[in-house]
Structures are given as structure tokens and as C-alpha cells.
N, CA, C and O atoms as a DFTB+ gen file, in Angstrom:
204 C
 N C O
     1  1     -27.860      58.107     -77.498
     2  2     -28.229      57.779     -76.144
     3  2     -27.163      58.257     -75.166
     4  3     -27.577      58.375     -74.013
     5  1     -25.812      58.572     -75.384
     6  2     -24.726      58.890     -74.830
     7  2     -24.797      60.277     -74.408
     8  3     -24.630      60.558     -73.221
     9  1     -25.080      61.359     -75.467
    10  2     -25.934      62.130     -75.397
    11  2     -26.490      62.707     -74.779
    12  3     -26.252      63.753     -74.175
    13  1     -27.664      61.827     -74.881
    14  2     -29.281      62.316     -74.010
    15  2     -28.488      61.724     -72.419
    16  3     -28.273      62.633     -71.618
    17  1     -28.201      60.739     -72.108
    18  2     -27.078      60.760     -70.520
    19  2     -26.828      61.595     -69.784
    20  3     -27.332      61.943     -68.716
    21  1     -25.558      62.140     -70.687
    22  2     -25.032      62.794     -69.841
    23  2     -26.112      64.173     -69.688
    24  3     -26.260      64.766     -68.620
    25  1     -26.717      64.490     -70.781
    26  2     -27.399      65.820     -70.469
    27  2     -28.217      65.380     -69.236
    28  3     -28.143      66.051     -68.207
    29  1     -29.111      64.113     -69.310
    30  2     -30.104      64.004     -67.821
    31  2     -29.097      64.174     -66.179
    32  3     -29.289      64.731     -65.098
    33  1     -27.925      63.283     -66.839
    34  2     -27.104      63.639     -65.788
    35  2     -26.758      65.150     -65.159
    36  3     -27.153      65.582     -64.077
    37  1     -26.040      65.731     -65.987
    38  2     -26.042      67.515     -66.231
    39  2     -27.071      68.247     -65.460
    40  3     -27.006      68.914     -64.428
    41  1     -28.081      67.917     -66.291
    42  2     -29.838      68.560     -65.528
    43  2     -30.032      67.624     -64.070
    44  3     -30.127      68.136     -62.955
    45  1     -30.051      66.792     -64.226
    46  2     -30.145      66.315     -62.998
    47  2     -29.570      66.936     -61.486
    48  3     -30.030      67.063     -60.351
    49  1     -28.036      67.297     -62.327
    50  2     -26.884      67.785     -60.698
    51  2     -27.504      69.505     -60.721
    52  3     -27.954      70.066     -59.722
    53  1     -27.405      70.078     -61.972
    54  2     -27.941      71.528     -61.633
    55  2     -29.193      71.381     -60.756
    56  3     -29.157      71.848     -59.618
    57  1     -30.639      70.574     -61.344
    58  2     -31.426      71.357     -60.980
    59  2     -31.515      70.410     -59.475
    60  3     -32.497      70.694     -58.790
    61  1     -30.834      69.613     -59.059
    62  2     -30.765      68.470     -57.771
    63  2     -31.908      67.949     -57.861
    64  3     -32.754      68.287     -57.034
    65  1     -32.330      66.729     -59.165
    66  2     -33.686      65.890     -59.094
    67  2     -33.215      64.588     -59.020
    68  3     -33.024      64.071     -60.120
    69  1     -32.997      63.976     -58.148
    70  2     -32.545      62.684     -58.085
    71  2     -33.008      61.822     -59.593
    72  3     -32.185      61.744     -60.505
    73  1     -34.302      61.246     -59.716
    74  2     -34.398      60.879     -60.471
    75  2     -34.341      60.850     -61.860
    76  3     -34.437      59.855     -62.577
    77  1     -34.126      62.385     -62.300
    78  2     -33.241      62.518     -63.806
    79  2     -31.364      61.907     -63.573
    80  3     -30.614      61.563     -64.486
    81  1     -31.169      61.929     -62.672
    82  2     -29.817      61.262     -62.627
    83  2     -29.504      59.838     -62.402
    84  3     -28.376      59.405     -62.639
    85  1     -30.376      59.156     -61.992
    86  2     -30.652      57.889     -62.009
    87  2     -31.093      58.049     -63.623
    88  3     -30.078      57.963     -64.315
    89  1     -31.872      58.182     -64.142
    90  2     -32.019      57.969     -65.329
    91  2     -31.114      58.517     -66.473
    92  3     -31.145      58.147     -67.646
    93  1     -30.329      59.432     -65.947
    94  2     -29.146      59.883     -67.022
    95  2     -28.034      58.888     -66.635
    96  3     -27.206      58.851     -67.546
    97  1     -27.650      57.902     -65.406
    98  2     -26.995      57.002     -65.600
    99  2     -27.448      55.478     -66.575
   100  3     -26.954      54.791     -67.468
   101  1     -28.337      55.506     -65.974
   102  2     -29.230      53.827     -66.753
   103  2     -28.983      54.357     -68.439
   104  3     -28.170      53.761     -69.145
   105  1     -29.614      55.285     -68.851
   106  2     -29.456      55.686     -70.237
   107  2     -28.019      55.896     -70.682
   108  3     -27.815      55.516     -71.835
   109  1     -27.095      56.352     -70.117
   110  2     -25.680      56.536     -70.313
   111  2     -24.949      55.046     -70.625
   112  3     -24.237      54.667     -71.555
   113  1     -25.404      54.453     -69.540
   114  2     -24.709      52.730     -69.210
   115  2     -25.040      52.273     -70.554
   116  3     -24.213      51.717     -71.277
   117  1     -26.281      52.511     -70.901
   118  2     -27.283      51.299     -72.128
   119  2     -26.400      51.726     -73.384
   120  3     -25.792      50.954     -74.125
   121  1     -26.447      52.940     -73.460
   122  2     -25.857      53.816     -74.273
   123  2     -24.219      53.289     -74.855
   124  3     -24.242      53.128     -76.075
   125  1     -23.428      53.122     -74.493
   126  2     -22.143      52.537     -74.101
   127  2     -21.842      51.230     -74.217
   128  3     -20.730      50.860     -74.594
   129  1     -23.263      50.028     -73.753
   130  2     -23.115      48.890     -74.269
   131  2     -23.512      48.903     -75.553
   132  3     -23.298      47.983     -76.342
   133  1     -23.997      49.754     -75.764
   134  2     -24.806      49.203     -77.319
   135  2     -23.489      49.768     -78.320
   136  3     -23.149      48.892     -79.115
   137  1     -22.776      50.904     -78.425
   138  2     -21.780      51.929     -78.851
   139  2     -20.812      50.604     -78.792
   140  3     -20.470      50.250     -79.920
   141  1     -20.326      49.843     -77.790
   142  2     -19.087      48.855     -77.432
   143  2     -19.259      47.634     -78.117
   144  3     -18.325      47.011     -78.624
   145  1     -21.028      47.110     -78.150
   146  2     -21.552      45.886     -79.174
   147  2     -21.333      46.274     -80.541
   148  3     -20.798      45.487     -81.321
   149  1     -21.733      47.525     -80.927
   150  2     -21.834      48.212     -82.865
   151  2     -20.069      48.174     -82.936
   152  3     -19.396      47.473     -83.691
   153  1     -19.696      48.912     -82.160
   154  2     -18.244      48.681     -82.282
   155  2     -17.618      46.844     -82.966
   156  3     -17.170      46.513     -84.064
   157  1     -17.829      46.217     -81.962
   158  2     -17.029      44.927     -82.241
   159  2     -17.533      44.302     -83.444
   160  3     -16.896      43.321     -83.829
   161  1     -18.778      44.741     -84.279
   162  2     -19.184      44.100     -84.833
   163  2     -20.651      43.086     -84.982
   164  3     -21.249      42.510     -85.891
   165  1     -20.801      43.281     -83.454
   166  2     -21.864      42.272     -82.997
   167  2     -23.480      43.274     -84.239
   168  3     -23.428      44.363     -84.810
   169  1     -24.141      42.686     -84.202
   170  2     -25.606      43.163     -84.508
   171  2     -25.777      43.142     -83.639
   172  3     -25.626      42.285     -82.767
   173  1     -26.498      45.038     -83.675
   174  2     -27.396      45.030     -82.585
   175  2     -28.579      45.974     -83.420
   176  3     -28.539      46.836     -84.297
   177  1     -29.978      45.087     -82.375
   178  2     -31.401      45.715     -83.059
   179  2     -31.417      45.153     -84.269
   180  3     -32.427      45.675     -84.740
   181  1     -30.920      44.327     -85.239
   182  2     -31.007      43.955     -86.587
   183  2     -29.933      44.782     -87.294
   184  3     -29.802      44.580     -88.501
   185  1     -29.085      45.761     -86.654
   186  2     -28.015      46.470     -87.274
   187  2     -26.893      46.345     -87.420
   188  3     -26.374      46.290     -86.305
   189  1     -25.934      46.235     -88.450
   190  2     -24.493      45.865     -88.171
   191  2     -23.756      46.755     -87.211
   192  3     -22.898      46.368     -86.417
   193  1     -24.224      48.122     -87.384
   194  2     -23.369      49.187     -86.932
   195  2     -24.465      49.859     -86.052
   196  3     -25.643      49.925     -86.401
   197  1     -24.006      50.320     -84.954
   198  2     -25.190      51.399     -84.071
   199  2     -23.777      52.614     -83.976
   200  3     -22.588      52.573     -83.659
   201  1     -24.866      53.752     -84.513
   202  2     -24.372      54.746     -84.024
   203  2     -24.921      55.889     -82.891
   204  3     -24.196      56.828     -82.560
């Protein structure tokens, strides 16, 4: 999901579509909590680990 982010972000500033960059942030953010939850340990989705 970190990923797919920054690329909407990326595409977003080249091609100037506002709304792929709003959505390459929201996906980036989600992306990062979930990466920071798998990290500590927490389950997330039923998973010990998210990668």
C-alpha cells in the first residue's frame, strides 16, 4: 500500500489530477499505520505480521 501511494502521489503531481493525490495520500497514511501496527506486534486483519 506504501507503494501504490506514493506512485498515485507521483501520477498525480505529473499528470496535475487532484484527486489521484488525495488518494495517493489517504492510501500512503493507511499504508504506514498498518506497516507501524505489523511492526509492534499488534494483529492486524487476523495477521501477526503485515507486510
Amino acid at each position: 500500500m506504501i507503494i501504490l501511494g506514493i506512485a498515485l502521489l507521483v501520477i498525480g503531481f505529473i499528470l496535475t489530477i487532484p484527486i489521484l493525490w488525495s488518494i495517493g495520500i489517504v492510501v500512503l497514511v493507511v499504508g504506514l499505520i498498518l506497516a507501524l501496527l505489523g511492526a509492534t506486534g499488534r494483529a492486524v486483519g487476523g495477521r501477526r505480521h503485515y507486510w
